[in-house]
Structure formats: structure tokens, C-alpha cells
C-alpha positions as CSV (number, residue, x, y, z in Angstrom):
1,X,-34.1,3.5,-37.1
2,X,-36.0,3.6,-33.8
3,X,-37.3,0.2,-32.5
4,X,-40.1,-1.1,-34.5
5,X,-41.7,-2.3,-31.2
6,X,-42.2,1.6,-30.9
7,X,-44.3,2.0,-34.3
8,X,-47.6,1.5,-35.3
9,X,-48.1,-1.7,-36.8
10,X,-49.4,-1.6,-40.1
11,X,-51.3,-5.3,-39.5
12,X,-51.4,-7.8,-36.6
13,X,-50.9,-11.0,-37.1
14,X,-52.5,-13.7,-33.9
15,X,-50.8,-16.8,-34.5
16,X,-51.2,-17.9,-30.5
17,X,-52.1,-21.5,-30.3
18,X,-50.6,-22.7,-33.5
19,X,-47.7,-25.2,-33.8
20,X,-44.6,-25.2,-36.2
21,X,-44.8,-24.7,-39.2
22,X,-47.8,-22.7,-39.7
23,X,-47.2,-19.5,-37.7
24,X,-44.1,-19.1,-40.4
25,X,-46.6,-20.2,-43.1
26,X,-49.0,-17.7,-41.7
27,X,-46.5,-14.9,-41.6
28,X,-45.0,-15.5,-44.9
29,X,-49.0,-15.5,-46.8
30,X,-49.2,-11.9,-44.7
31,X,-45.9,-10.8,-45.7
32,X,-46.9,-11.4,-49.4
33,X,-49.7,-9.4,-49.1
34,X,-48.4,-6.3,-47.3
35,X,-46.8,-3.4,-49.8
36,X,-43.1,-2.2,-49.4
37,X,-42.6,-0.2,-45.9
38,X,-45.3,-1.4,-44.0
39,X,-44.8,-2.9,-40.6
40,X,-46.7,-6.4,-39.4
41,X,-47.0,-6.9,-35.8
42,X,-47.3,-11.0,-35.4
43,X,-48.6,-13.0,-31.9
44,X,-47.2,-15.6,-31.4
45,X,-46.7,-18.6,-28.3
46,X,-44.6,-21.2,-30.5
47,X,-41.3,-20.7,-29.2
48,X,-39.4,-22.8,-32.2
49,X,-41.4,-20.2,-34.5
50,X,-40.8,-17.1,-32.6
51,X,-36.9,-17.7,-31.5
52,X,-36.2,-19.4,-35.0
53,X,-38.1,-19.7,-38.1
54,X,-39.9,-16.5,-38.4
55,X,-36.2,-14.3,-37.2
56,X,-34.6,-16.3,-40.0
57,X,-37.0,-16.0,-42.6
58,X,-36.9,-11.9,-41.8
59,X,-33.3,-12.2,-41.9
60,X,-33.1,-14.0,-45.3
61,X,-35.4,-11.1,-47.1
62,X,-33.4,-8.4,-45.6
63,X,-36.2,-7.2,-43.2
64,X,-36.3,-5.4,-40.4
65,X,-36.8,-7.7,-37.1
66,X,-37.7,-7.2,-33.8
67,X,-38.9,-8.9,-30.6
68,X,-40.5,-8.9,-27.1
69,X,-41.1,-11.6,-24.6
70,X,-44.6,-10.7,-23.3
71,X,-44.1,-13.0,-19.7
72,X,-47.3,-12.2,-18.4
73,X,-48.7,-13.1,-21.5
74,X,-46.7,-15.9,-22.2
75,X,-45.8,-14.8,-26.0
76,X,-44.1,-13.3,-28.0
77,X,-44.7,-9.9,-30.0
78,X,-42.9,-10.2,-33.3
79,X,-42.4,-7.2,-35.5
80,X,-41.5,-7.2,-39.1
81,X,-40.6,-3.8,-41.0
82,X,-41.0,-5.6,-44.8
83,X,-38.5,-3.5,-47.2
């Protein structure tokens, strides 16, 4: 599979300026939402959230994770292929 950072998100997520927990919270709601296949892009500056919590919960479901440090941005672009 090529690098999800490479596809077309399906939805976008911002989640910038929110502290742990609710950028997981956040992400999981989406996540319910979103059919089968589809790809959600999430913002987010929380490192705990975007280094932890959100990679984990991706990895428990069995989804497809990715990341990118954005430096100039100061965030992180998270990007979850839901299965």
C-alpha cells in the first residue's frame, strides 16, 4: 500500500489547540462516522495525542496509520485508512 500521506483524504479532522484527551475523543466520534475504506486526515499540535493515543487507538482497530511532523507548522498531520 502506498503511503497514506500520499492519498486524498476522505475528511480532515483540525484538532490544533486542543489538550489530551479530546483530540483522541475527537478522532474516535469521526472515526464512527466515516464508512469502511475511507481515509481521515487529523491536525493535530498535542504531542501526547499525536505520538501516543491516537497511533495506539489506530493500532488496536487494525487501521492503517500514518504520520508527518509538519516543523514549520509545528503539528502534526495524522492519517488514518479506517478498514
Amino acid at each position: 500500500m502506498a503511503e497514506l500521506r500520499s492519498q486524498e483524504p476522505t475528511e480532515v479532522l483540525d484538532v490544533l489547540g486542543r489538550v489530551c484527551p479530546y483530540p483522541l475523543v475527537l478522532t474516535k466520534k469521526k472515526l464512527q462516522k466515516m464508512d469502511s475504506g475511507t481515509l481521515l486526515k487529523v491536525l493535530c499540535d498535542a504531542p501526547a495525542s499525536a505520538e501516543d493515543s491516537i497511533p495506539k487507538y489506530a493500532q488496536k482497530e487494525g487501521w492503517g496509520f500514518d504520520s508527518v511532523k509538519v516543523e514549520d507548522k509545528g503539528h502534526w498531520e495524522l492519517y488514518i485508512k479506517k478498514s
